[in-house]
GUPAZA-891924 format. One line per 5 residues: number of its first residue (from 1); for each residue x, y, z of N, C-alpha, C. Coordinates in Angstrom, 2 decimals, decimal comma. Layout:
BEGIN
NUM> X Y Z X Y Z X Y Z; ...
REM end
This chain:
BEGIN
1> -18,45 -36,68 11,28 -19,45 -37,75 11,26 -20,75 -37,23 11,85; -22,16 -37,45 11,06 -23,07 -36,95 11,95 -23,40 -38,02 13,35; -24,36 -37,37 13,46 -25,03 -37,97 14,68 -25,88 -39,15 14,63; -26,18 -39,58 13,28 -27,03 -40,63 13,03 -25,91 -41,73 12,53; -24,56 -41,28 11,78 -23,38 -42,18 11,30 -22,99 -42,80 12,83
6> -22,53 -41,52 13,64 -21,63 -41,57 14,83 -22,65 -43,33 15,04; -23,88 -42,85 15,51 -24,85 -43,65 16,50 -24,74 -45,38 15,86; -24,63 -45,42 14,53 -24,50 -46,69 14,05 -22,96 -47,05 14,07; -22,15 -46,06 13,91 -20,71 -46,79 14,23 -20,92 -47,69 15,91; -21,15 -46,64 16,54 -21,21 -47,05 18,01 -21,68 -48,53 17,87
11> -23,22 -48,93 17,69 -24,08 -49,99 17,58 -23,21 -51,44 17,03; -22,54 -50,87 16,27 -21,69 -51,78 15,38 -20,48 -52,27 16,42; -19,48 -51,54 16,89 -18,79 -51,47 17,77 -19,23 -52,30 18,92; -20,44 -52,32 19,14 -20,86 -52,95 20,48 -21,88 -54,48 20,00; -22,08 -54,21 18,74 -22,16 -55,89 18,23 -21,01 -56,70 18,27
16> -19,96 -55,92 17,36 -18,74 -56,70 17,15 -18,30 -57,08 18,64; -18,22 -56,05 19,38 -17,80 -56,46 20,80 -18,89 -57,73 21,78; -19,95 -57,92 21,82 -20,57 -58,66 22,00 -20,08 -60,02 21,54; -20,00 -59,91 20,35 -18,93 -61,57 19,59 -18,32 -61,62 20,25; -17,16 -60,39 20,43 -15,80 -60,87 20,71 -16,17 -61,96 22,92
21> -16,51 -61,33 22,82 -16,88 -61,08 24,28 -17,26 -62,93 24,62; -18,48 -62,75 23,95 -18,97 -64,25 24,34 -17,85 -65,27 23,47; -17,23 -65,51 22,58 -16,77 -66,13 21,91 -15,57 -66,33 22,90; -14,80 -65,23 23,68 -13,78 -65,45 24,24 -13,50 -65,75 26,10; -14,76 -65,16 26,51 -15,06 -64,97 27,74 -16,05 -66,19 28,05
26> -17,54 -66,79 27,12 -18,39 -67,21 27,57 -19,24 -65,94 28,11; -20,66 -66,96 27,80 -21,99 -65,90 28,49 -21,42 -65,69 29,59; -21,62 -66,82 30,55 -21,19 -65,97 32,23 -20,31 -65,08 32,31; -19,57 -64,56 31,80 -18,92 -63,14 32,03 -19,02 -62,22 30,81; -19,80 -62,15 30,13 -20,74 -61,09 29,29 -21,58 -60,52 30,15
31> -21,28 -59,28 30,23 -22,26 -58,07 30,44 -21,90 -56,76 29,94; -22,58 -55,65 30,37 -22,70 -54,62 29,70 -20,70 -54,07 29,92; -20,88 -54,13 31,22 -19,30 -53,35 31,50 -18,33 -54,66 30,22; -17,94 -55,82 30,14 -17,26 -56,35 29,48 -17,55 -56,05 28,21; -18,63 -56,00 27,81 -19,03 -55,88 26,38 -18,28 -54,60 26,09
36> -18,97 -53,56 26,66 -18,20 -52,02 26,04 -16,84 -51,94 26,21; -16,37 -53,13 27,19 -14,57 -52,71 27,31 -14,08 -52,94 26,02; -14,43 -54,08 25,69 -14,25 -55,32 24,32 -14,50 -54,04 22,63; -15,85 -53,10 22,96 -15,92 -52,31 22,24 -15,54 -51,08 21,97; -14,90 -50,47 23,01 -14,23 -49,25 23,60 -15,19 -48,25 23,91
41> -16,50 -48,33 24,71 -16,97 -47,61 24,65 -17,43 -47,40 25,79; -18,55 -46,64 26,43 -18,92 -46,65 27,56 -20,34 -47,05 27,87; -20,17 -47,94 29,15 -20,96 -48,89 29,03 -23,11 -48,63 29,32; -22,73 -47,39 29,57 -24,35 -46,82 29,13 -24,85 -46,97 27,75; -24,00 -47,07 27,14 -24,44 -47,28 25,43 -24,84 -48,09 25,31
46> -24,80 -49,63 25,65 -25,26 -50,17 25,55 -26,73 -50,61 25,86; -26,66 -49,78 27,06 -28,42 -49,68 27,21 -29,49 -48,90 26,36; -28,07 -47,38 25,97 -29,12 -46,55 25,58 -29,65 -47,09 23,79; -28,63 -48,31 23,27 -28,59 -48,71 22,04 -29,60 -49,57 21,71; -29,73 -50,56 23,09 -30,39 -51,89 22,99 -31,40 -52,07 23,88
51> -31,35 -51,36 25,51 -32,31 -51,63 26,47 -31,45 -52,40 27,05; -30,73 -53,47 26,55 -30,42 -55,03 27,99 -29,30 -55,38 27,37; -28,68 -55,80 28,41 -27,70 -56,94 27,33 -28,11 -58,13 26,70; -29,39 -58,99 27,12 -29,77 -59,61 26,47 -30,62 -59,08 25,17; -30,82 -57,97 24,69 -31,33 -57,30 23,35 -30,05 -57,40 22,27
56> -28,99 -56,71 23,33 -27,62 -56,67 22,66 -26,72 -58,09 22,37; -26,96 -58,70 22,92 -26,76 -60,36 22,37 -27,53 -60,78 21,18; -29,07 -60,67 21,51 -29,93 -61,38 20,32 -29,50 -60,22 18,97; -29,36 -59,02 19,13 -28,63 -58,67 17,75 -27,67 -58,97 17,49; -26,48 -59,26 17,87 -25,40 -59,47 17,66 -25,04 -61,19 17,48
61> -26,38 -61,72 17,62 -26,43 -63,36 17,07 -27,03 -62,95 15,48; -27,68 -62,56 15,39 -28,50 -61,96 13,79 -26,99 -61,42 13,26; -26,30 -60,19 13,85 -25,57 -59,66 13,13 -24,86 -60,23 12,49; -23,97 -60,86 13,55 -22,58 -62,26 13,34 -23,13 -63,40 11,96; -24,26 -63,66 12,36 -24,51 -64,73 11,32 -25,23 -64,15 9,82
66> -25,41 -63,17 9,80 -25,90 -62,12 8,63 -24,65 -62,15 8,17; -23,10 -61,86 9,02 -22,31 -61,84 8,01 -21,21 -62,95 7,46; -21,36 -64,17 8,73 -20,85 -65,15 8,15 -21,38 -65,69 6,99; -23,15 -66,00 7,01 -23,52 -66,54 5,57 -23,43 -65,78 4,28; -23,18 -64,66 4,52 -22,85 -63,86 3,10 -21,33 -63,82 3,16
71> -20,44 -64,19 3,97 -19,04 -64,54 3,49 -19,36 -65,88 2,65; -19,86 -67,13 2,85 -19,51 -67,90 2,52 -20,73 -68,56 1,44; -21,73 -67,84 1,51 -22,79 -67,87 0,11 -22,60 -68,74 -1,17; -21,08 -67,73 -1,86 -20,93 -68,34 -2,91 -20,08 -69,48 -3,11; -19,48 -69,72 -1,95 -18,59 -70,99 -1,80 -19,71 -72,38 -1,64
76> -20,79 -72,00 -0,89 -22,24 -73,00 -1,19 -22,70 -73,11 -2,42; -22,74 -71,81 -2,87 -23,81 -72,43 -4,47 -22,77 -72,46 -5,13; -21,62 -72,75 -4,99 -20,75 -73,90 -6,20 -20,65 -75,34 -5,93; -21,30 -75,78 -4,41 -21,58 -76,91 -4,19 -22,45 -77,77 -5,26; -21,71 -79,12 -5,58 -23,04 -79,56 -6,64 -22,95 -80,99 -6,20
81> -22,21 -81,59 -5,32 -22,58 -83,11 -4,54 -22,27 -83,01 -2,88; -22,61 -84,17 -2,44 -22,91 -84,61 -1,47 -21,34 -84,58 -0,37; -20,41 -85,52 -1,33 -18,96 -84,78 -0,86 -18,65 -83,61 -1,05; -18,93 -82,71 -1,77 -18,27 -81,75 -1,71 -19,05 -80,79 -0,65; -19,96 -80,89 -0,17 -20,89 -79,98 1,02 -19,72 -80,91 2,07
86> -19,73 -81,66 2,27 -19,05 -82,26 3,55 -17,60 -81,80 3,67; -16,97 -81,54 2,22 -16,11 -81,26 2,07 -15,94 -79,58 2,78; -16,40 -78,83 2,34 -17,41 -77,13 2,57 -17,45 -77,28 3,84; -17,82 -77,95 4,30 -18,14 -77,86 5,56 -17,24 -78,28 6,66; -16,12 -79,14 6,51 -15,13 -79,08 7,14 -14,23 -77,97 7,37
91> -13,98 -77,38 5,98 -12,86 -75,93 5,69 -13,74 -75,18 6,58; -15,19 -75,04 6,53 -16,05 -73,65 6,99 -15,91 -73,78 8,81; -16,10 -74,95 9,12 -16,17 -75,05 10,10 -14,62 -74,88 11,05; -13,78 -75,59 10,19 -12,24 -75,24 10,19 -11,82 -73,90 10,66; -12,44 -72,67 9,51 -12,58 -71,07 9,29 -12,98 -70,36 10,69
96> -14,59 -70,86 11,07 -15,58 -70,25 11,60 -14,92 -71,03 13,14; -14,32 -72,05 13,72 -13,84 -72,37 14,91 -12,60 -71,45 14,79; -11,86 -71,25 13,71 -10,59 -70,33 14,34 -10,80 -69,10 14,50; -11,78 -68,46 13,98 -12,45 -67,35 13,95 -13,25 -67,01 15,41; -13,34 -67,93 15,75 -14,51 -67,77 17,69 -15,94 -67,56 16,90
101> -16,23 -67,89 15,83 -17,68 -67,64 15,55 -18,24 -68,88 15,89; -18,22 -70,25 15,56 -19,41 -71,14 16,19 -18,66 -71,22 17,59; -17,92 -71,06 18,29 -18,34 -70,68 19,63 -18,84 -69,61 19,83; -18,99 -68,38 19,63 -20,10 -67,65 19,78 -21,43 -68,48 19,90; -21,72 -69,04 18,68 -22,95 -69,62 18,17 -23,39 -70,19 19,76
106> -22,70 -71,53 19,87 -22,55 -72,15 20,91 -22,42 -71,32 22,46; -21,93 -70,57 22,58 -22,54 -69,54 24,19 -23,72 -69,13 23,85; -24,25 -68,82 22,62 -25,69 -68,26 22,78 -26,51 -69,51 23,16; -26,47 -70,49 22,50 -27,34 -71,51 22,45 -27,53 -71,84 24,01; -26,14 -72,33 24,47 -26,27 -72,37 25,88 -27,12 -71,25 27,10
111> -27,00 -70,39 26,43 -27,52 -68,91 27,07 -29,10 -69,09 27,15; -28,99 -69,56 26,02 -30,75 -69,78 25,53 -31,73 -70,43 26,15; -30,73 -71,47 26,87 -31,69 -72,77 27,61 -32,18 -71,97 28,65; -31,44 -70,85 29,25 -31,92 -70,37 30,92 -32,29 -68,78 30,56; -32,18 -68,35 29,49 -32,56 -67,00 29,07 -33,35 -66,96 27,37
116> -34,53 -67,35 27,73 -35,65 -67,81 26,92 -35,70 -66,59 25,87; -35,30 -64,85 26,32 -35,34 -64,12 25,50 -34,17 -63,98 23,89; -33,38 -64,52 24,44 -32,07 -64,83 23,37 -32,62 -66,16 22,76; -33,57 -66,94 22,88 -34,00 -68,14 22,13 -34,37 -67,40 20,56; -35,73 -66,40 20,20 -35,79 -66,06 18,92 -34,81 -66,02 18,11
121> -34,05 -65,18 18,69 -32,99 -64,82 17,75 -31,87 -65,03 17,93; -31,30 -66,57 18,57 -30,89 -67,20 18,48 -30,89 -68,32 16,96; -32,55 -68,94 17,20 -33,10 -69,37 16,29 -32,59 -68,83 14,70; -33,25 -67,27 14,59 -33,33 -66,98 13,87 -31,61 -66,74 12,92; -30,77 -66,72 14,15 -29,30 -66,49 13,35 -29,11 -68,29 12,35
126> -29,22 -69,34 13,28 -29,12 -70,49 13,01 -29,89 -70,66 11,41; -31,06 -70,21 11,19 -32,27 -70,47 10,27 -31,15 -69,90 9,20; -30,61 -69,07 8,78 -30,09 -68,18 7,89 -29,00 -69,22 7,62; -27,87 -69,54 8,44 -27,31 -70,97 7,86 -27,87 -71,92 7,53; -28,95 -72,40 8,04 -30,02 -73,49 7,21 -30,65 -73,22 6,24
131> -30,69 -72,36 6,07 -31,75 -71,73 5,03 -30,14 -71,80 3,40; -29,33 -71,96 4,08 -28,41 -71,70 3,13 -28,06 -73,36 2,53; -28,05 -74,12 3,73 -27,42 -75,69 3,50 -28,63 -76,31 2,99; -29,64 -75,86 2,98 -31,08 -76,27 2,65 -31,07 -76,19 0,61; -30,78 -75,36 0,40 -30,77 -75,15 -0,93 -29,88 -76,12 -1,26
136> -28,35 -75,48 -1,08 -27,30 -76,73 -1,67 -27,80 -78,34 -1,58; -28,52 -78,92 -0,06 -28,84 -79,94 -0,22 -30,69 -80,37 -1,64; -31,20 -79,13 -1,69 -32,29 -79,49 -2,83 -31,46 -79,93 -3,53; -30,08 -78,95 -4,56 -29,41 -78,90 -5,66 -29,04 -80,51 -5,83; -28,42 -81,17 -4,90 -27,27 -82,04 -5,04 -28,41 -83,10 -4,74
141> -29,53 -83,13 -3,86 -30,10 -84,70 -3,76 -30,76 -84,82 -5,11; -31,23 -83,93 -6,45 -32,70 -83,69 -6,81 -32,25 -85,12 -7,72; -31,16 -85,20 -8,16 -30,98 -86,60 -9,63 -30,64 -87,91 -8,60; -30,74 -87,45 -7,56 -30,02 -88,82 -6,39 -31,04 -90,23 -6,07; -31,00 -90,84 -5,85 -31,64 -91,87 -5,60 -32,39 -91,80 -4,05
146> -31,50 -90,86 -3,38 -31,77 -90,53 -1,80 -32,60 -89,63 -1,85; -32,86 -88,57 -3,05 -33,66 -87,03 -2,63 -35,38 -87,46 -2,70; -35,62 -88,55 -3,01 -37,24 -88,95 -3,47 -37,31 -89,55 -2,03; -36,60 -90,00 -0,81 -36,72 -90,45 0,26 -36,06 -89,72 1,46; -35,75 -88,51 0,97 -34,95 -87,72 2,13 -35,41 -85,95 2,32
151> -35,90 -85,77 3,71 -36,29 -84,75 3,45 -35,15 -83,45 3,61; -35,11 -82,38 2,80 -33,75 -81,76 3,24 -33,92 -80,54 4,13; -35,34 -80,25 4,42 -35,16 -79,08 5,34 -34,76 -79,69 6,89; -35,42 -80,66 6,83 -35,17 -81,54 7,90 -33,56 -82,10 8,45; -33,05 -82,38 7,37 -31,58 -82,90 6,66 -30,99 -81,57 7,07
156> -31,12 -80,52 6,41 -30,37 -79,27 6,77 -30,35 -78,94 8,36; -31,58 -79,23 8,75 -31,49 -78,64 10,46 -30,35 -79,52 11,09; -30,54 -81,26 10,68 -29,42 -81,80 11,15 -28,15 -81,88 11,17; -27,79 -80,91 9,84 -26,15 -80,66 9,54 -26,17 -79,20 10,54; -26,96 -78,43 10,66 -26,88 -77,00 11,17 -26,03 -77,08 12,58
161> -27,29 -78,34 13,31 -27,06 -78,53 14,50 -25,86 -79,56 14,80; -25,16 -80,26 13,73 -23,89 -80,87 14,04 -22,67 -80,23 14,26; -23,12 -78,66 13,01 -22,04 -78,05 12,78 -21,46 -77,30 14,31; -22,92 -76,93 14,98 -22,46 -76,38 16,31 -22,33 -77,22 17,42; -22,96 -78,30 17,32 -22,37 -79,06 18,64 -20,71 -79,77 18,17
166> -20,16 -80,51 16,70 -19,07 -80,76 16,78 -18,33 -79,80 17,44; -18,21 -78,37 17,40 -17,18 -77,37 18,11 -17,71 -77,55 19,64; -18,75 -77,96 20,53 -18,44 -78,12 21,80 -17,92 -79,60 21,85; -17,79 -80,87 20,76 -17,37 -81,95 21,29 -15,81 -81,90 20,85; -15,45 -80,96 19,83 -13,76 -81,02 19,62 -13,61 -80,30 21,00
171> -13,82 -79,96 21,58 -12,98 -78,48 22,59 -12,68 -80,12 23,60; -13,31 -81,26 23,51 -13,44 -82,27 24,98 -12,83 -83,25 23,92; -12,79 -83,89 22,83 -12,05 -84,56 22,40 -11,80 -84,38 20,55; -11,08 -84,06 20,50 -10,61 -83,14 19,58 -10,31 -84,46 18,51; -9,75 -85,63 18,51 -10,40 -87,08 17,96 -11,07 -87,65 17,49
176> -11,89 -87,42 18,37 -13,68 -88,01 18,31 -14,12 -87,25 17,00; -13,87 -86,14 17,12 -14,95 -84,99 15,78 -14,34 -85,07 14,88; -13,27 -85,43 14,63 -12,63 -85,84 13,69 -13,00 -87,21 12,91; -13,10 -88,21 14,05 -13,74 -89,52 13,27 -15,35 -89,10 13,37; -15,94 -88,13 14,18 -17,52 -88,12 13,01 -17,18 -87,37 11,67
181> -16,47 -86,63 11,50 -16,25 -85,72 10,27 -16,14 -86,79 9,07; -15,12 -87,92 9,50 -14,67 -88,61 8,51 -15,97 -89,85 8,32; -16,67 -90,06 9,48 -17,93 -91,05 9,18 -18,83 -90,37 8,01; -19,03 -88,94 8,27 -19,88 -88,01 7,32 -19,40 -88,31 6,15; -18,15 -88,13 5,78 -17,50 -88,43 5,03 -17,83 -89,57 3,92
186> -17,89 -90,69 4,53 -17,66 -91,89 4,36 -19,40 -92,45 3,41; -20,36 -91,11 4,16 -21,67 -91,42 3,71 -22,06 -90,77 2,44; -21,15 -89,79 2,48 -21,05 -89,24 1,28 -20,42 -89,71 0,15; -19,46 -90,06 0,67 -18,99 -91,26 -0,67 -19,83 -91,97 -0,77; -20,66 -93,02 -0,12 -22,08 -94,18 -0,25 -22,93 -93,05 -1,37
191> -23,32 -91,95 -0,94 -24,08 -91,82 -2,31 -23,47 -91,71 -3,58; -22,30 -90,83 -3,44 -21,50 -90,73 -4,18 -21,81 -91,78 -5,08; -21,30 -93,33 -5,23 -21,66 -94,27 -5,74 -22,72 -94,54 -6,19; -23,73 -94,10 -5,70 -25,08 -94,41 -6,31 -25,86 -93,71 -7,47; -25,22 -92,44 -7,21 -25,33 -91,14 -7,92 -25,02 -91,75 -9,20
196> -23,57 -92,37 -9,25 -23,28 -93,07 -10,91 -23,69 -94,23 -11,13; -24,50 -94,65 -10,55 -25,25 -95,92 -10,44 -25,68 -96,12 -12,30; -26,32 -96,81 -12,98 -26,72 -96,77 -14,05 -28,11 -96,39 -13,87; -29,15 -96,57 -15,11 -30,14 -96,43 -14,90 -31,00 -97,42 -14,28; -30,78 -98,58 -14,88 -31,28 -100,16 -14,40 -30,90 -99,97 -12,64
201> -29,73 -100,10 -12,24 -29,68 -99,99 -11,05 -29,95 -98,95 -9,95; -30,37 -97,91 -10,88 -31,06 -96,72 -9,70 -32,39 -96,98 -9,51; -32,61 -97,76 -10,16 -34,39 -98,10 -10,56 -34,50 -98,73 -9,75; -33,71 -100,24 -9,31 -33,91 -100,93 -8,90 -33,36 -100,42 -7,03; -32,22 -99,62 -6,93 -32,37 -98,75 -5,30 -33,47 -97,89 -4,82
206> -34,02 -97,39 -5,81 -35,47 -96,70 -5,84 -36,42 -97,29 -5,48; -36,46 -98,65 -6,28 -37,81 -99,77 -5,53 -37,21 -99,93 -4,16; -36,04 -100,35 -3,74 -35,94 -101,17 -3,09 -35,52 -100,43 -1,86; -36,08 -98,55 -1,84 -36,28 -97,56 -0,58 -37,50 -97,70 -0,57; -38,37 -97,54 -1,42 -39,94 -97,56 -1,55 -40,41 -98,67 -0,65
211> -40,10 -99,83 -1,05 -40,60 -101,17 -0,19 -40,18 -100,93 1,14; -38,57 -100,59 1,71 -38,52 -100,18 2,89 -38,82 -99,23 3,32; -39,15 -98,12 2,79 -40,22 -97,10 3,45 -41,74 -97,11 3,64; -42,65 -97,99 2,83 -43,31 -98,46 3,16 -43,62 -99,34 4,34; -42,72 -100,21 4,64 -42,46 -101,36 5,65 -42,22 -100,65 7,12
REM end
Protein backbone atom coordinates (compact mmCIF):
# COMPACT_ATOMS: atom_id res chain seq x y z
CA UNK A 1 0.00 0.00 0.00
CA UNK A 2 1.53 3.39 -0.67
CA UNK A 3 1.82 6.11 1.53
CA UNK A 4 -0.92 8.25 0.22
CA UNK A 5 -3.50 4.78 0.18
CA UNK A 6 -1.97 3.79 3.73
CA UNK A 7 -2.84 7.71 4.91
CA UNK A 8 -6.55 7.54 3.68
CA UNK A 9 -7.15 4.03 4.99
CA UNK A 10 -6.00 5.43 8.35
CA UNK A 11 -8.44 8.74 7.98
CA UNK A 12 -11.22 6.41 7.21
CA UNK A 13 -10.54 4.15 10.14
CA UNK A 14 -10.65 7.07 12.44
CA UNK A 15 -13.96 8.48 10.87
CA UNK A 16 -15.60 5.21 11.13
CA UNK A 17 -14.25 5.09 14.66
CA UNK A 18 -15.45 8.51 15.58
CA UNK A 19 -19.23 7.11 14.73
CA UNK A 20 -18.66 4.24 16.47
CA UNK A 21 -17.45 6.13 19.46
CA UNK A 22 -20.05 8.87 19.82
CA UNK A 23 -22.97 6.69 18.82
CA UNK A 24 -21.97 4.24 21.62
CA UNK A 25 -20.13 6.13 24.28
CA UNK A 26 -21.76 9.76 23.80
CA UNK A 27 -19.68 13.06 23.19
CA UNK A 28 -18.57 13.18 26.85
CA UNK A 29 -16.36 10.32 26.51
CA UNK A 30 -15.15 10.92 22.87
CA UNK A 31 -11.72 11.90 22.59
CA UNK A 32 -8.72 11.32 20.77
CA UNK A 33 -7.43 8.22 23.04
CA UNK A 34 -11.21 6.55 22.68
CA UNK A 35 -11.59 7.40 19.20
CA UNK A 36 -8.26 5.61 18.00
CA UNK A 37 -9.00 2.65 20.43
CA UNK A 38 -12.50 2.28 18.57
CA UNK A 39 -10.19 2.66 15.31
CA UNK A 40 -7.13 0.65 16.15
CA UNK A 41 -4.85 3.09 15.81
CA UNK A 42 -2.65 5.36 17.60
CA UNK A 43 -3.91 8.16 18.99
CA UNK A 44 -1.45 10.88 17.47
CA UNK A 45 -3.14 10.23 14.22
CA UNK A 46 -5.66 11.72 14.94
CA UNK A 47 -4.16 14.97 15.37
CA UNK A 48 -1.72 14.51 12.75
CA UNK A 49 -5.03 13.72 10.33
CA UNK A 50 -7.37 16.38 11.59
CA UNK A 51 -5.64 18.93 14.12
CA UNK A 52 -8.54 18.31 17.06
CA UNK A 53 -10.94 16.05 17.82
CA UNK A 54 -13.40 18.44 17.21
CA UNK A 55 -12.11 18.65 13.24
CA UNK A 56 -12.32 14.84 13.51
CA UNK A 57 -15.96 14.85 14.59
CA UNK A 58 -17.15 17.61 12.09
CA UNK A 59 -15.73 15.15 9.34
CA UNK A 60 -16.99 12.27 10.45
CA UNK A 61 -20.64 14.03 10.76
CA UNK A 62 -20.17 14.90 6.75
CA UNK A 63 -18.71 11.44 6.34
CA UNK A 64 -21.49 9.28 8.18
CA UNK A 65 -24.20 11.23 6.49
CA UNK A 66 -22.51 11.30 2.88
CA UNK A 67 -23.00 7.71 3.28
CA UNK A 68 -26.24 7.16 4.81
CA UNK A 69 -28.02 9.41 2.09
CA UNK A 70 -26.49 7.58 -0.74
CA UNK A 71 -27.56 4.23 0.93
CA UNK A 72 -30.93 5.25 0.90
CA UNK A 73 -31.26 7.79 -2.27
CA UNK A 74 -33.02 5.46 -4.33
CA UNK A 75 -35.44 4.13 -1.85
CA UNK A 76 -36.54 8.20 -1.79
CA UNK A 77 -36.92 8.79 -5.39
CA UNK A 78 -39.33 5.86 -5.63
CA UNK A 79 -41.30 7.82 -3.17
CA UNK A 80 -44.38 9.27 -5.04
CA UNK A 81 -47.01 10.17 -1.96
CA UNK A 82 -47.28 11.54 1.18
CA UNK A 83 -47.82 7.99 2.95
CA UNK A 84 -45.41 6.43 1.49
CA UNK A 85 -42.43 9.09 2.68
CA UNK A 86 -43.94 8.48 6.19
CA UNK A 87 -43.96 5.13 5.42
CA UNK A 88 -39.78 5.49 4.27
CA UNK A 89 -39.31 7.03 6.99
CA UNK A 90 -40.34 4.85 9.67
CA UNK A 91 -38.27 1.62 8.10
CA UNK A 92 -35.22 4.39 7.67
CA UNK A 93 -35.42 5.54 10.87
CA UNK A 94 -36.15 1.90 12.18
CA UNK A 95 -32.55 1.02 10.03
CA UNK A 96 -30.55 4.18 11.00
CA UNK A 97 -31.62 3.81 15.15
CA UNK A 98 -30.41 0.12 14.99
CA UNK A 99 -27.51 1.08 13.21
CA UNK A 100 -26.29 3.98 16.13
CA UNK A 101 -26.44 6.45 13.21
CA UNK A 102 -29.20 9.06 14.31
CA UNK A 103 -27.74 8.73 17.61
CA UNK A 104 -24.62 9.70 16.34
CA UNK A 105 -26.58 12.49 14.62
CA UNK A 106 -28.02 13.35 17.97
CA UNK A 107 -24.46 13.47 20.19
CA UNK A 108 -23.30 15.81 17.60
CA UNK A 109 -26.18 18.07 17.77
CA UNK A 110 -25.94 18.06 21.46
CA UNK A 111 -22.13 18.68 21.15
CA UNK A 112 -23.00 21.58 19.05
CA UNK A 113 -24.90 23.66 21.56
CA UNK A 114 -21.49 24.06 23.79
CA UNK A 115 -18.92 23.44 20.93
CA UNK A 116 -19.95 26.05 18.30
CA UNK A 117 -17.08 24.56 16.01
CA UNK A 118 -18.97 21.15 15.25
CA UNK A 119 -22.17 23.48 14.53
CA UNK A 120 -21.09 23.94 10.47
CA UNK A 121 -20.78 20.73 9.87
CA UNK A 122 -23.03 19.48 11.85
CA UNK A 123 -25.47 21.59 9.84
CA UNK A 124 -24.07 20.67 6.87
CA UNK A 125 -24.40 16.64 7.44
CA UNK A 126 -28.25 17.34 8.37
CA UNK A 127 -28.71 19.69 4.94
CA UNK A 128 -27.75 16.54 2.75
CA UNK A 129 -30.75 14.57 4.35
CA UNK A 130 -32.91 17.58 3.70
CA UNK A 131 -31.78 18.29 0.69
CA UNK A 132 -32.91 14.70 -0.06
CA UNK A 133 -36.62 14.80 1.74
CA UNK A 134 -36.91 18.20 0.07
CA UNK A 135 -37.16 16.82 -3.43
CA UNK A 136 -39.40 13.76 -2.61
CA UNK A 137 -41.64 16.30 -0.80
CA UNK A 138 -41.61 18.85 -4.33
CA UNK A 139 -42.49 15.35 -6.23
CA UNK A 140 -45.49 14.22 -4.11
CA UNK A 141 -47.08 17.82 -3.00
CA UNK A 142 -46.82 19.33 -6.83
CA UNK A 143 -50.75 17.76 -8.04
CA UNK A 144 -51.82 18.13 -4.15
CA UNK A 145 -54.13 20.56 -3.02
CA UNK A 146 -51.55 21.23 0.00
CA UNK A 147 -48.32 22.00 -2.33
CA UNK A 148 -49.84 25.64 -3.59
CA UNK A 149 -50.01 26.36 0.40
CA UNK A 150 -47.10 24.47 1.82
CA UNK A 151 -43.70 25.32 1.75
CA UNK A 152 -41.39 22.17 1.42
CA UNK A 153 -37.96 23.34 2.13
CA UNK A 154 -39.35 24.52 5.18
CA UNK A 155 -41.58 21.17 5.51
CA UNK A 156 -38.36 19.19 4.90
CA UNK A 157 -36.33 20.94 7.74
CA UNK A 158 -39.32 19.90 9.91
CA UNK A 159 -39.31 16.18 9.07
CA UNK A 160 -35.25 16.37 9.27
CA UNK A 161 -35.48 17.66 12.69
CA UNK A 162 -38.28 15.12 13.89
CA UNK A 163 -36.39 12.42 12.47
CA UNK A 164 -33.55 13.22 15.05
CA UNK A 165 -35.23 14.31 17.99
CA UNK A 166 -37.94 11.18 17.77
CA UNK A 167 -34.63 8.89 18.54
CA UNK A 168 -33.85 11.10 21.75
CA UNK A 169 -37.74 10.88 22.73
CA UNK A 170 -38.00 6.87 22.00
CA UNK A 171 -34.73 6.21 24.18
CA UNK A 172 -37.33 8.10 27.33
CA UNK A 173 -40.56 6.74 26.07
CA UNK A 174 -40.44 4.40 23.51
CA UNK A 175 -44.69 4.77 23.26
CA UNK A 176 -44.94 8.17 22.88
CA UNK A 177 -42.82 8.07 19.32
CA UNK A 178 -44.69 5.60 18.36
CA UNK A 179 -48.08 7.43 18.72
CA UNK A 180 -46.31 10.61 16.97
CA UNK A 181 -45.23 8.21 14.15
CA UNK A 182 -48.75 7.00 13.85
CA UNK A 183 -50.28 10.81 14.22
CA UNK A 184 -47.83 11.50 11.06
CA UNK A 185 -49.37 8.83 9.81
CA UNK A 186 -52.77 9.66 10.16
CA UNK A 187 -51.97 13.18 8.26
CA UNK A 188 -50.88 11.52 5.59
CA UNK A 189 -53.74 9.61 5.01
CA UNK A 190 -55.84 13.32 5.34
CA UNK A 191 -54.07 14.17 2.19
CA UNK A 192 -54.10 11.04 0.92
CA UNK A 193 -57.89 11.68 0.51
CA UNK A 194 -57.71 14.82 -0.98
CA UNK A 195 -55.21 13.91 -3.48
CA UNK A 196 -58.34 11.75 -5.03
CA UNK A 197 -60.52 14.39 -4.34
CA UNK A 198 -62.34 15.16 -7.81
CA UNK A 199 -61.81 18.11 -9.69
CA UNK A 200 -64.92 20.18 -8.48
CA UNK A 201 -63.84 19.40 -5.01
CA UNK A 202 -60.14 20.23 -5.15
CA UNK A 203 -61.21 23.52 -6.51
CA UNK A 204 -63.32 24.12 -4.03
CA UNK A 205 -60.28 22.96 -0.94
CA UNK A 206 -58.11 25.28 -2.95
CA UNK A 207 -60.50 28.29 -2.46
CA UNK A 208 -61.22 27.41 0.73
CA UNK A 209 -56.95 27.45 1.85
CA UNK A 210 -56.75 30.68 -0.11
CA UNK A 211 -59.51 32.48 1.99
CA UNK A 212 -57.84 30.98 5.12
CA UNK A 213 -54.54 31.98 4.22
CA UNK A 214 -55.44 35.16 3.44
CA UNK A 215 -57.39 35.62 6.81
Amino acid sequence: MTGSAAGADTRTKLLEGALRTLAEQGIAKTSARSVAASAGVNQALVFYHFGSVDELLAAACRHGAEQRVARHRDRLAAVTTLAELLECGRELHKEERAGGHVAFLAQVLAGAQTQPRLAPATAAGLDLWTAEIEKVLVRVLADSPLGEFTDPVGLARAVTGAFVGLELYEGVDPAGAGRAFDALEQLAGLAGVLDELGPVARHAVRHRLRRTGRA
